[in-house]
N, C-alpha and C positions, 0 to 999 in steps of 0.2 A: 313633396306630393306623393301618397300612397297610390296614387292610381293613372290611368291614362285614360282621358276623355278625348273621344272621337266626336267625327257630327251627329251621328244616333245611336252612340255605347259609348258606355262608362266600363274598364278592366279594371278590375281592383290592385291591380297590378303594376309598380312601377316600368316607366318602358326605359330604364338608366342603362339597360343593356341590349337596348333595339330587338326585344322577341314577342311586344304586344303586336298583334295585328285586328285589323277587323274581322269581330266575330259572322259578318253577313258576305266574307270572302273567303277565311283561312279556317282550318282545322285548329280548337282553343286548346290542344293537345299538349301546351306549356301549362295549362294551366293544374292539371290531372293526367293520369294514364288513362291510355285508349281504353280501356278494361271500364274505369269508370264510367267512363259514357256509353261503352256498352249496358253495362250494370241498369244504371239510369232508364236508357231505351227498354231494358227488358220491363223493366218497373210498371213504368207508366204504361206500357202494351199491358200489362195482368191489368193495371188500376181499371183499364178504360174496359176491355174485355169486361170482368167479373160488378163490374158497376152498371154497364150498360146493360148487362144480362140482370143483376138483381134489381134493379129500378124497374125496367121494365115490366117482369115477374113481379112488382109491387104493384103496379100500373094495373095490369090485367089482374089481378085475383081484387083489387079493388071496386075494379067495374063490373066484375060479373057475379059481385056478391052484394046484394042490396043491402043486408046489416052492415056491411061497411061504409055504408054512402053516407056516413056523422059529420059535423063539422069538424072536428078532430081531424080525420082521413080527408077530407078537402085541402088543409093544411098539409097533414105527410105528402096529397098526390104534388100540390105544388114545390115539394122539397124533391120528390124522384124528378119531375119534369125540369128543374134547376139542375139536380145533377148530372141528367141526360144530355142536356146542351152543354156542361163544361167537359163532359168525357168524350162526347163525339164532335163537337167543334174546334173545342181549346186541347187536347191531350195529346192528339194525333200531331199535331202540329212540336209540341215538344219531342214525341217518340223519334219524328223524325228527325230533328235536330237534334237528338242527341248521340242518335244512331250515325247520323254524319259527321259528327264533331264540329260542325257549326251550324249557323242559319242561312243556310239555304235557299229555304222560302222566303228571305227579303223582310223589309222592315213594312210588306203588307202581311205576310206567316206570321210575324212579332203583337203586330196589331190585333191581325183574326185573333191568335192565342191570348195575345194581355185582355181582350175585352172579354169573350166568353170566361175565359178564368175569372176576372172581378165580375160581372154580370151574375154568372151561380153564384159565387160567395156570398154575395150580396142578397140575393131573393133567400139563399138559405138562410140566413143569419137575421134576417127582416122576417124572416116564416117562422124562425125559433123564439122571436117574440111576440109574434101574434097567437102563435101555438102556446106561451104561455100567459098570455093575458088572458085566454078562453080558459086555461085549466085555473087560472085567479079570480077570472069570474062564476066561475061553477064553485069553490071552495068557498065563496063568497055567497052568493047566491046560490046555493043549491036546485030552486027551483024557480029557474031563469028556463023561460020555454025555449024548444030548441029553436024555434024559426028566428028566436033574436041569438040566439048561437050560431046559426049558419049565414044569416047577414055578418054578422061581424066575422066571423070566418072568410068568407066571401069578400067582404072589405080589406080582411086584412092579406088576403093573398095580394088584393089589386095595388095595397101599397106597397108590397115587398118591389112587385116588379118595377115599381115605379119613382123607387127611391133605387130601385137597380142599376134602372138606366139612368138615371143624373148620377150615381155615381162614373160609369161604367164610360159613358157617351162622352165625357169631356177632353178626355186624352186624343179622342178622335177630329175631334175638332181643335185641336192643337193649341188646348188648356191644358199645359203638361202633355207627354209623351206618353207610350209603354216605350219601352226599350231591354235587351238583353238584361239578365240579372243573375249573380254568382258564376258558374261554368258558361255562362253563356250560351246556353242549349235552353233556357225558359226566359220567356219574358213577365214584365211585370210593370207599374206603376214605375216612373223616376223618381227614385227620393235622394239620386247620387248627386244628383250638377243642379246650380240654381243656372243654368242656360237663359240669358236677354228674351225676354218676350216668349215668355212661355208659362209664366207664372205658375214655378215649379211649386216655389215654396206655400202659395196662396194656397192651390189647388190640394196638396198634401195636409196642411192643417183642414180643408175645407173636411174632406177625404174621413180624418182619424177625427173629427169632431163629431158630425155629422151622421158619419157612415160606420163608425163603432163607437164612440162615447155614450150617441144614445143609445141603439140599440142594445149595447150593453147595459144601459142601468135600466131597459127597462125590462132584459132580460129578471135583472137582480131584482129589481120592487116585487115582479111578479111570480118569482121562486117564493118569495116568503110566506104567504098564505100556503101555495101550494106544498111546501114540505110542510105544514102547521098540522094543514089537513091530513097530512100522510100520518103523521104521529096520534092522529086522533083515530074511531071508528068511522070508517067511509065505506061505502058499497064497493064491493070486490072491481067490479067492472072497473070504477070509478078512480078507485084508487091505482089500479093496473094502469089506464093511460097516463095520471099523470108521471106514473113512476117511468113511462115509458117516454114520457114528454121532459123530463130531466135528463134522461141519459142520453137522449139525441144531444140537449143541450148541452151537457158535460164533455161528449165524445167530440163534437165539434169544436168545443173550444179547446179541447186539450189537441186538436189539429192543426187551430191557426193561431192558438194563442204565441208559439215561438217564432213564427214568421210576421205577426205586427208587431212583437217587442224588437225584433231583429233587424226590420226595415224601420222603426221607429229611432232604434240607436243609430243605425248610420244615416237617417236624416240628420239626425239633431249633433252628428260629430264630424257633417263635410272633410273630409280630407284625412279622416283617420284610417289606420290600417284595420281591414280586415277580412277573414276569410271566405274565397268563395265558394268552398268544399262547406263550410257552417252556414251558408247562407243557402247554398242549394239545398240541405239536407229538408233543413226549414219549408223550403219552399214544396221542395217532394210531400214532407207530410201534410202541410196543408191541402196537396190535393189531394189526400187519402180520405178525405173528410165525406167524399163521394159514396165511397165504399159501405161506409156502418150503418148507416138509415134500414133497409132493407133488412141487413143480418139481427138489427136492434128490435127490429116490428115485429120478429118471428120469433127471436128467442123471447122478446116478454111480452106479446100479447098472446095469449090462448086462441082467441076467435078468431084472431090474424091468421096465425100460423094450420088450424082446424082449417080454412077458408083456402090458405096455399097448398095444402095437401090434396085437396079436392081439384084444385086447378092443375097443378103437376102431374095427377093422376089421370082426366080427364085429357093432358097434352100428350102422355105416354101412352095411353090405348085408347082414346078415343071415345071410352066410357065414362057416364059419372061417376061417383064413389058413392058406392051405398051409404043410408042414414045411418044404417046399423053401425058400420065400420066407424064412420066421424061418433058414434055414442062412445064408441069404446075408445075413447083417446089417451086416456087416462094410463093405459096398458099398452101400449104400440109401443114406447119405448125410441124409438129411434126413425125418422122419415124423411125420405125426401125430399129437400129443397129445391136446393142449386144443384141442378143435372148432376145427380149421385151423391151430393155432399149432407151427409147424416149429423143431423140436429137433433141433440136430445130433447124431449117433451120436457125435461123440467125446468130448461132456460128460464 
């Protein structure tokens, strides 16, 4: 046996020399140097800070600019307000743990953080295919009015969250667990113990069928038209979202796609050895997935980013930004976003 299962954690760790302990008691300090878990701690404090600060600043320049109010930006606000609740519910709770070198807050800390962590992933990843069934039906239909653009939009936020929570809700009702996972400072889904009466293994096929097989392919059906259109002539505006509606989708999944191949392998090999320094790493960049939405909106939408300049200005003195100044955007060269942080205009 590679590892040492407790009654709520799994160590990846043989205990053949008596130095696993429970991670919700002891410092997992056997498992990494304290440096790492500092490391870690600092991490997830930047993720949650600079996520909760740009989501937000997404949130507001959206509300208070009525050309943004599309059914597109219905969809983006629903992906900021996903990643708001996984950086300020689910995040904190790891900083802490990891700043401690265990869990601390108990397997109710384990639970707060496994559900908001899968809860966002989930509306995100449900919101990136409803975001791009809209941009395949506009490629498709061109002249689809918007009011049947923003019902469906609108629909499809409702289903994100709603396949959210059946994913998110069952571990709580103890259909499967969350429980600690790699260093032991984050938790996550069980996919280590097939544990009596808990219907681990059910619940995890349920999970990766369900909860990513489809909404991955319908990510895939629905990129197809949309790159088609991009290779052809489209209207500038037009073609800019969708180009913008792909690289949320790429950015995303190049975040979690190493963390469901990773927890995918050590379901499907019970008892095999492997790392928990490669499985945290994983797990880190999946929440970085919080992060790009906001950075991605500004560098390649023009109207976005014109719209946030005006808001940033308007928060720093108090005044609006003349019309003249937004004409001239072309030439400004470099402006304000993120409290000082300078984004070239030709993102």
């Amino acid at each position: 046996m590679n590892g040492t299962e407790g009654a709520d954690f799994y160590v990846p760790v043989s205990n053949a020399s008596g130095v696993v302990r429970s991670p919700y008691e002891h410092t997992q300090y056997y498992l990494a140097e304290s440096w790492v878990f500092g490391l870690l701690a600092t991490y997830t404090c930047f993720l949650t800070a600079t996520a909760v600060c740009g989501n937000l600043l997404m949130l507001r320049v959206t509300v208070e600019h009525e050309e943004l109010r599309t059914p597109v930006n219905y969809i983006l606000l629903n992906l900021a307000v996903a990643n708001i609740a996984a950086a300020t519910c689910g995040y904190p709770a790891a900083a802490l743990s990891a700043f401690g070198g265990y869990l601390y807050l108990g397997q109710a800390g384990c639970n707060f953080e496994g559900f908001y962590c899968t809860l966002g992933g989930q509306v995100s990843l449900w919101s990136l295919a409803a975001l791009l069934g809209e941009r395949a039906l506009v490629a498709r239909r061109p002249a689809v009015k918007r009011r049947v653009r923003r019902r469906l939009a609108v629909g499809g936020v409702g289903v994100a969250w709603l396949m959210a929570f059946s994913a998110a809700l069952p571990p709580l009702l103890e259909i499967s667990r969350y429980i600690p996972e790699g260093l032991q400072c984050s938790c996550g889904v069980d996919v280590y113990t097939n544990k009596p009466g808990l219907e681990n293994e059910a619940y995890v096929l349920y999970l990766f069928t369900l909860h990513l097989a489809v909404p991955l392919s319908a990510i895939a059906v629905c990129s197809v038209p949309s790159v088609l259109v991009l290779l052809t002539q489209q209207e500038e505006e037009e073609g800019e979202t969708t180009r913008t509606a792909l690289t949320l989708t790429a950015v995303f999944l190049a975040c979690w796609t190493p963390y469901a191949a990773t927890t995918w392998h050590v379901f499907t090999h019970h008892g095999d050895a492997f790392s928990p320094v490669a499985l945290t790493i994983t797990a880190f960049l999946a929440k970085s997935s919080v992060l790009w939405g906001p950075l991605i909106c500004i560098c390649m939408c023009k109207r976005f980013r014109k719209c946030a300049r005006r808001t940033v200005h308007k928060l720093r003195t108090g005044k609006e930004l003349e019309d003249e100044v937004g004409s001239a955007s072309k030439d400004f060269g470099t402006t304000t976003i993120f409290t000082h942080c300078l984004i070239p205009d030709y993102c």
